[in-house]
N, C-alpha and C positions, 0 to 999 in steps of 0.2 A: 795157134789154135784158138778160134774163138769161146770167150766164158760163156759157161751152160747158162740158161734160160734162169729167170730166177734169182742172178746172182750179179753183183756190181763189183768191177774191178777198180783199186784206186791206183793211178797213174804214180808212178815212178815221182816222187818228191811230195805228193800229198800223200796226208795220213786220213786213217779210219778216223771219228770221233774217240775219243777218249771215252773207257765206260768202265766204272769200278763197282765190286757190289760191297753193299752195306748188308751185314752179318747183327740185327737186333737181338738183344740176349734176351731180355724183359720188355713186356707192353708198357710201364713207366718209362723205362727209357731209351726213348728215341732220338732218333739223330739231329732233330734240333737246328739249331740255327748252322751248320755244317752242311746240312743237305742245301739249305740253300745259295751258299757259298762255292759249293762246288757247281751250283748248277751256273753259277754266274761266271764261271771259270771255263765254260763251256764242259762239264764233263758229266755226261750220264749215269746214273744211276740201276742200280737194281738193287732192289732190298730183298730181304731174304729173315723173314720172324722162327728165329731158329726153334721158336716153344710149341709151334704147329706144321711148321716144313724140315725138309731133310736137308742135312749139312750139305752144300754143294760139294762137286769134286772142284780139286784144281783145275782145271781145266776151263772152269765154267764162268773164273772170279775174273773175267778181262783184264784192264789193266791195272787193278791195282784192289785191294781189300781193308776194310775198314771196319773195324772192332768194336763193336761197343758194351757201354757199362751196364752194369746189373744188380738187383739187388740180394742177388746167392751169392756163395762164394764160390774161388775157383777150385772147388777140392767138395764140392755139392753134386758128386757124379751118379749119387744114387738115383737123388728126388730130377736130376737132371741129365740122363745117360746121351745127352749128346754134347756134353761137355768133353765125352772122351771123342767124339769123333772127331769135335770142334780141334782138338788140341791135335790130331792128327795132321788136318788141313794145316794148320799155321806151319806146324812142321815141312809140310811137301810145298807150301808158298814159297817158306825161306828156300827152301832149298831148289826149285826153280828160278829165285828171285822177284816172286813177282811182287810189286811193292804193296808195305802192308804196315797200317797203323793201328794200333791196338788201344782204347782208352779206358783209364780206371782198370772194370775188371778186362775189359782184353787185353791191357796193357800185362794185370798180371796172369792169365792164361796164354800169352803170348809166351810171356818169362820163363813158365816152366815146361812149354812145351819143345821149347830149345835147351832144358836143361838149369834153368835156374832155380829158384824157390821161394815159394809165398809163406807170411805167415798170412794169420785167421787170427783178427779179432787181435792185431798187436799192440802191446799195452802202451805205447806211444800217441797212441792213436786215439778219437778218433779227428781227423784232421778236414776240418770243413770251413767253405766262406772262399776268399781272396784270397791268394799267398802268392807273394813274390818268389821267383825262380833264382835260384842261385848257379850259374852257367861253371860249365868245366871246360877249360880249355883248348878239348877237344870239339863242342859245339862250336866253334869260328866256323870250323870248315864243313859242318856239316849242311848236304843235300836237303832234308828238311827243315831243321831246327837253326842253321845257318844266320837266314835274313834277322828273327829274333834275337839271334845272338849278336848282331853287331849290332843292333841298339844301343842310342847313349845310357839307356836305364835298363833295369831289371824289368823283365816282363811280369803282371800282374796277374794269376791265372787262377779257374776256380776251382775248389777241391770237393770232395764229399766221398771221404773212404776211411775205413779202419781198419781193413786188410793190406795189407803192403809186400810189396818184392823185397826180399832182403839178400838176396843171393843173385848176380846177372850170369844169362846164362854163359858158358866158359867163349870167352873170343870177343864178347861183346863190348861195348864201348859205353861207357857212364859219360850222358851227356850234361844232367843236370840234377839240382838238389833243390829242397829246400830245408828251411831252419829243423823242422822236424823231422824231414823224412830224407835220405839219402838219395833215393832211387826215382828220382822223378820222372827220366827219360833215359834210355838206354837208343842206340841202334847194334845191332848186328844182319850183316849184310843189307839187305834193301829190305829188313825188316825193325820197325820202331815202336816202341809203347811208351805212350807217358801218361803217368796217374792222374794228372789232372782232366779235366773237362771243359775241352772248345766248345764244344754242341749246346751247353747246359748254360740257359738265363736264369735270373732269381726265381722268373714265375717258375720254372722245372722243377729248380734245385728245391725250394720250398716244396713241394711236392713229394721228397725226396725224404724230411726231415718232421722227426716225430716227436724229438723233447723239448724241454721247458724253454731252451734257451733256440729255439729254431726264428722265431720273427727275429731276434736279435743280428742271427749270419744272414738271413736274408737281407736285413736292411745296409748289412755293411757290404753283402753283394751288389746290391742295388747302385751304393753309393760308386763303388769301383768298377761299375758295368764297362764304362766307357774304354777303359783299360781292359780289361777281361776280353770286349768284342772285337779289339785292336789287335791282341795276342792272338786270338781263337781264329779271326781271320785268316791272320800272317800263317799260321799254321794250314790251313785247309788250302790257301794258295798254293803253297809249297807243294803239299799234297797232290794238289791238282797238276801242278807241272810238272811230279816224276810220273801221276799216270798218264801225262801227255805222252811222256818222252819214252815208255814203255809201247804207246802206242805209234810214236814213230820207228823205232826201232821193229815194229812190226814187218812182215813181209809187207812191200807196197804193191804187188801183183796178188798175192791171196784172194780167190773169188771169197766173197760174202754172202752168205744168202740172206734176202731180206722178203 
């Protein structure tokens, strides 16, 4: 039977474009140097400003969802009542599978909405600038975080948080740490969050940062950019090939409507 009027059929061995949507929590932070990296990966976009639009369904996140930081915290469900929707979704993601990276705070809104826990304002904290990655030996083989990990060095990534995960959620997998903080990367199923910030340059993170000592991390951000944009990269790539691979996996007969 021929496809209705309207709609493009993709032949048996090509896939649809790849197309993930971007979930901004805050008008400060935005996806940054990520959206463009994806886009050179060839993968589509759709953003979604969650502080003036409604939380998408599943349904609606193609092939893959991408999290990002804020400057509330994840337990701010008053002044922010789509925090609990937001925590809803990641839930019915994982649980679909569709692939899904969470950073800073969606890394820890990701956390507990599978069951783990944040603190607020950990007195460890607050952890900002460059920080080298400390791998756990399960990252070799991981799907995302993988290619970083076989690196001769430690990857150099940039931080700006004082809230933290300290609890993963049950089943999950501790990919990586650093000196202060344990929890810098987790996956469980084709869901991942890491605390730090690919998306985020110094001009951002400055942005970001309101005490005495702020010109000081910016400058040392500055210095370790090139490191930072190397890691941030390798990381959105990754990204980008499991929302590819999500979208080959798709049906190759599904009409489209365009």
């Amino acid at each position: 039977m021929p496809a209705a009027a309207g709609t493009v059929t993709y032949p048996a061995g090509m896939s649809r474009p790849a197309r993930v949507t971007i979930l901004q929590l805050d008008p400060g932070c935005p996806p940054g140097r990520v959206a463009g990296w994806l886009a050179d990966a060839g993968v589509a976009q759709d953003q979604v400003n969650l502080w003036e639009q409604e939380v998408p369904a599943v349904s609606a996140l193609g092939d893959g969802v991408l999290v990002l930081g804020g400057r509330m915290s994840a337990h701010d469900r008053v002044e922010h009542p789509w925090l609990t929707r937001l925590r809803t979704l990641l839930a019915d993601a994982h649980a679909v599978g569709v692939p899904t990276l969470g950073i800073c705070l969606g890394h820890q809104i990701l956390a507990e909405s599978l069951g783990g826990r944040v603190v607020v304002g950990h007195p460890d904290g607050p952890e900002e600038g460059p920080v080298v990655l400390r791998w756990h030996p399960e990252a070799a083989a991981d799907p995302l975080l993988g290619g970083l990990a076989a690196a001769s060095t430690p990857p150099t990534v940039l931080e700006a948080h004082h809230d933290a995960v300290v609890t993963l959620p049950p089943g999950a997998v501790l990919l990586a740490g650093s000196e202060a903080f344990p929890h810098q990367a987790f996956r469980a199923g084709r869901s991942w969050g890491v605390q730090f910030h690919p998306e985020a340059s110094p001009d951002l993170l400055g942005t970001w940062l309101t005490h005495p000592d702020a010109d000081a991390v910016v400058a040392a951000a500055r210095d370790a950019d090139a490191e930072i944009i190397a890691s941030g990269r390798a990381l959105a790539e990754s990204f980008a090939a499991l929302a590819t691979e999500a979208s080959l996996s798709r049906s190759a007969t599904t009409p489209v409507t365009r």
